[in-house]
N, C-alpha and C positions, 0 to 999 in steps of 0.2 A: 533506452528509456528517455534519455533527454530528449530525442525526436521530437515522443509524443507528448513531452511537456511544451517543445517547442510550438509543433503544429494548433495544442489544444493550449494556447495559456491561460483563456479567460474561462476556460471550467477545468483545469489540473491543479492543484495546490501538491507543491515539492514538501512532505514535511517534516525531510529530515532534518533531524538533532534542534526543532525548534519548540517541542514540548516536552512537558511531564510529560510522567506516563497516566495521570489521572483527565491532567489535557488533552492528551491524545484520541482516548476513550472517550470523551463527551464528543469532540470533532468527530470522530469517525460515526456518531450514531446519524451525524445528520448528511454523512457522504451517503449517493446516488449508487457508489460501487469502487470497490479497495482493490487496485491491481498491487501484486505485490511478491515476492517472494516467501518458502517456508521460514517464519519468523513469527516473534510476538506480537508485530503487529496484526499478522492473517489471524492466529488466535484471538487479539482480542478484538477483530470486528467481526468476530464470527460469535463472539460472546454477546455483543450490542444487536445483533442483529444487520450488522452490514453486509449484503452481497459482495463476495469477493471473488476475486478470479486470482489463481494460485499458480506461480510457474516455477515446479519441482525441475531437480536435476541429480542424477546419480552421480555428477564428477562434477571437479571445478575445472575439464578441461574443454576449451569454447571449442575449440575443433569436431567435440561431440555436439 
């Protein structure tokens, strides 16, 4: 993930642990599209109306 925040910085916004949650919710209605992991946050820009792209995993081991 840092890559493509690296390659993209002038349209990636990192925004971890820098909002509420009510914050969070109003920013993401006016994201373009929410990459993210299964979390609260993928729920609530699917609540706003954000296109997201979602990357599940059965295990927490990266070899899979």
């Amino acid at each position: 993930m840092r890559n493509i925040i690296l390659e993209h910085r002038d349209s990636v916004i990192n925004t971890y642990g820098r909002f509420s949650i009510p914050e969070l919710c109003c920013l993401m209605k006016r994201f373009n599209l929410l990459i993210t992991v299964d979390s609260f946050s993928m729920h609530a820009a699917s609540a706003v109306g954000t296109p997201i792209i979602a990357i599940f995993s059965a295990a927490n081991d990266p070899k899979r």
